[in-house]
C-alpha positions as CSV (number, residue, x, y, z in Angstrom):
1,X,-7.4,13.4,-7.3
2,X,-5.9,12.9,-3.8
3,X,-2.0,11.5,-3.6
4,X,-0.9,10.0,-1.1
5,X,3.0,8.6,-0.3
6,X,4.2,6.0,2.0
7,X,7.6,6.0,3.2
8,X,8.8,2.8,5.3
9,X,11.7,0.1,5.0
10,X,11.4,-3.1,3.7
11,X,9.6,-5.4,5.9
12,X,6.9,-2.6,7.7
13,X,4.1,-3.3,5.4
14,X,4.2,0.2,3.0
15,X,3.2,-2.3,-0.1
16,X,0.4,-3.7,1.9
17,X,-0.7,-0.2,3.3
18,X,-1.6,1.3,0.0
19,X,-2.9,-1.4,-1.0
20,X,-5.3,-2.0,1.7
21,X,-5.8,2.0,1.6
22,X,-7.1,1.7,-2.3
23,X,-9.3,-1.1,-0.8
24,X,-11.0,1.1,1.5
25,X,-11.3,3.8,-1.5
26,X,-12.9,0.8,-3.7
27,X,-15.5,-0.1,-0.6
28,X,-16.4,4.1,-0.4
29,X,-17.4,3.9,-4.1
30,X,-14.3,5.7,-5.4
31,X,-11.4,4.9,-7.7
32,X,-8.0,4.2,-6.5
33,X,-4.5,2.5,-7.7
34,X,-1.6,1.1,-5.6
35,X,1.8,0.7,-6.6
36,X,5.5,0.1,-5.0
37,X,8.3,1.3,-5.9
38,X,11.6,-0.3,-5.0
39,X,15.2,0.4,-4.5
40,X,17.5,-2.9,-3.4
41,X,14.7,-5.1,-2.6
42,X,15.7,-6.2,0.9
43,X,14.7,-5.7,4.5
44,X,14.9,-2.6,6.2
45,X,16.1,-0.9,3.0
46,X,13.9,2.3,2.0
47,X,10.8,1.6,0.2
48,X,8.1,3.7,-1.1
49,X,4.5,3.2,-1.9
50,X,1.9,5.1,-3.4
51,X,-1.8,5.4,-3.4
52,X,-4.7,7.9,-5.6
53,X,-7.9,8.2,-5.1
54,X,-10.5,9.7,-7.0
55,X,-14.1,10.1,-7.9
56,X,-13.0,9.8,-11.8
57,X,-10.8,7.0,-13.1
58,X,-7.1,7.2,-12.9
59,X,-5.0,7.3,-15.8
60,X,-1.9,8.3,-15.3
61,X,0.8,5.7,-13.8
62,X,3.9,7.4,-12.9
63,X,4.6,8.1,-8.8
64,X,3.4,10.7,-7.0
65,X,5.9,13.1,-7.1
66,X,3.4,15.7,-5.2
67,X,1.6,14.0,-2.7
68,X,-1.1,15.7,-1.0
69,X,-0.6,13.3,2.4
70,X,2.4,11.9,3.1
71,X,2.7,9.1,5.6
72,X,6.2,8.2,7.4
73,X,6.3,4.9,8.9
74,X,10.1,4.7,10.4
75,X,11.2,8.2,11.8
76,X,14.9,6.7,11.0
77,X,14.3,8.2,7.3
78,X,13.5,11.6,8.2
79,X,17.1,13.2,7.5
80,X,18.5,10.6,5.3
81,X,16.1,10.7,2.7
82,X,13.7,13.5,1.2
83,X,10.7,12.5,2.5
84,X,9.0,16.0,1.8
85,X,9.8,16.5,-1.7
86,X,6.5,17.9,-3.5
87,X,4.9,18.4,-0.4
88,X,2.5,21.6,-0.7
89,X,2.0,23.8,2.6
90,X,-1.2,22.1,2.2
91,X,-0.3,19.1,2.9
92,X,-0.5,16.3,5.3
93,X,1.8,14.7,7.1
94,X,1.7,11.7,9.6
95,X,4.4,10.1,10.7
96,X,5.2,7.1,13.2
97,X,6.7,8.9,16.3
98,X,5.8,9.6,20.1
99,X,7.8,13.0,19.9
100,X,6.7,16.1,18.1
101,X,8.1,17.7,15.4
102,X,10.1,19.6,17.3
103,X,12.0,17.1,18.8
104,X,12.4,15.3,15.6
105,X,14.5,18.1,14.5
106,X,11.5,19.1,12.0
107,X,10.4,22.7,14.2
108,X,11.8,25.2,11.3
109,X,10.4,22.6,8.5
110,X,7.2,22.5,9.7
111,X,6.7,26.4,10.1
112,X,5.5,26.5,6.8
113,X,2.5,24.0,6.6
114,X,-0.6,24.2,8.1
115,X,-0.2,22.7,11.4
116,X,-3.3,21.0,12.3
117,X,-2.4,18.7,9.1
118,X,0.9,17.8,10.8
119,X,0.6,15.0,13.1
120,X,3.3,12.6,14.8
121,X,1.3,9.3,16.3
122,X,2.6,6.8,18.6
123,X,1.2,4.1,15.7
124,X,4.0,1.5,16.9
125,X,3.1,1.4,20.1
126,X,-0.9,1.5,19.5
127,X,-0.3,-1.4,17.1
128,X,2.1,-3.1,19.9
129,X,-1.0,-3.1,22.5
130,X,-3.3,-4.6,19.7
131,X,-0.6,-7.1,17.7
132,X,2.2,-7.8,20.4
133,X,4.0,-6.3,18.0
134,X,5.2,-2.5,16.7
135,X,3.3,-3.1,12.9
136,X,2.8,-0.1,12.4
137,X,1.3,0.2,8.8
138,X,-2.1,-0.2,9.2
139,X,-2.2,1.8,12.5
140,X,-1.6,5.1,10.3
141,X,-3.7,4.1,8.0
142,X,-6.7,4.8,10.3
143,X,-5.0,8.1,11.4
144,X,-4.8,9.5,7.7
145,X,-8.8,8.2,7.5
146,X,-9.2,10.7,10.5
147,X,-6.7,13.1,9.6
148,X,-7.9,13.6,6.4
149,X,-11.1,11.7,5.4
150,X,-10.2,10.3,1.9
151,X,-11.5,7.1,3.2
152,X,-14.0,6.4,5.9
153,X,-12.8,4.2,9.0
154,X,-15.1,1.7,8.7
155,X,-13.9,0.9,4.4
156,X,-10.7,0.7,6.4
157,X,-11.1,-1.6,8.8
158,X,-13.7,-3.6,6.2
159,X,-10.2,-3.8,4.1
160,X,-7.9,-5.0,6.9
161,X,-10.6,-7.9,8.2
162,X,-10.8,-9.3,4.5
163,X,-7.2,-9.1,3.9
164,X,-6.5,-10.7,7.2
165,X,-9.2,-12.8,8.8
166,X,-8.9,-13.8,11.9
167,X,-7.0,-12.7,15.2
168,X,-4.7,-10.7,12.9
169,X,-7.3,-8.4,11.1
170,X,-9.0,-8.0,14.2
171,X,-6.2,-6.6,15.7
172,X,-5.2,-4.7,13.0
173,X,-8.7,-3.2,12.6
174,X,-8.7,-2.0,16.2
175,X,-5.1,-0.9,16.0
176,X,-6.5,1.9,12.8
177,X,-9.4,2.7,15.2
178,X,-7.4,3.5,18.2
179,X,-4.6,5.4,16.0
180,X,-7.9,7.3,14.1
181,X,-9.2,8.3,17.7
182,X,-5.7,9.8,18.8
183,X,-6.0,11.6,15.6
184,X,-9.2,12.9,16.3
185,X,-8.1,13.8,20.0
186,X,-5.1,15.7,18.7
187,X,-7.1,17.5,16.1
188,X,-9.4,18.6,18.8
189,X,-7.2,19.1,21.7
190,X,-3.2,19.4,19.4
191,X,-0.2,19.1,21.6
192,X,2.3,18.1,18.9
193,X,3.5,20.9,17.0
């Protein structure tokens, strides 16, 4: 089973992007749940979702307390609340940031994880050129699909268009394909350590 834990604040779309991410699982044949789970139910208050996927059906309904990808979609979080908890060295991280790990104060952190599975992505501003605005959620999503392959791009972006037809899943769609290709840049070419 692959585990996967979105961090956000209220308002970014974390309930949407696990959902849409246990869409795309569906649409590549495999089983998947989405769920939220809530502090103070406001905007811009902390919020975590959480996504499985597997090839078996899922039982089990408590959070993901070890998630083997971990998705950060407001950098704000990152020393307020503990983001990495249950994170294996074999893990994967992306979060929403133009600077690298380093400069997010994460350098000694990140030492011991496999570094080609840590990833910082401008998803705000690749969403911003597609949406006119910094939406970032569904951006990352297409950079996990790259980083990590638990769902194909194209399941992905199948997802987004049904959930949002029109000009907004279009944008959206293209948003996840250009933050999958800087994924697959870095992963050939990393920079961001």
């Amino acid at each position: 089973m692959f585990q996967i834990r979105i961090h956000g604040r209220g308002g970014q779309g974390v309930v949407t992007a696990a959902e849409l991410l246990s869409l795309a699982a569906f649409d590549d044949g495999a089983h998947a749940q989405a769920f939220p789970s809530f502090g103070s139910e406001r905007t811009g208050a902390p919020v975590v979702a959480f996504c499985r996927i597997d090839e078996r059906p899922i039982r089990t309904r408590e959070p993901v307390s070890e998630p083997d990808a971990l998705i950060v979609q407001d950098a704000t979080l990152l020393h307020h609340v503990d983001l990495f908890g249950g994170l294996r060295p074999d893990g994967y991280v992306l979060i929403d940031s133009g600077r690298s790990f380093d400069a997010l104060g994460l350098g000694e952190w990140a030492e011991d994880f496999r570094h080609e599975r840590l990833l910082t992505v401008p998803a705000s501003n690749i969403a911003r050129e597609r949406l006119g605005r910094p939406r970032s959620n569904v951006a990352l999503l297409g950079g996990l699909a790259a980083l990590t392959g638990v769902v194909s791009l194209g399941s992905l972006t199948r997802a987004v268009r049904t959930r949002f037809p029109g000009a907004l899943g279009e944008g959206n769609a293209a948003a996840a394909e250009d933050c999958a290709a800087f994924v697959a840049r870095e992963l050939r070419e990393p920079s961001n350590a």
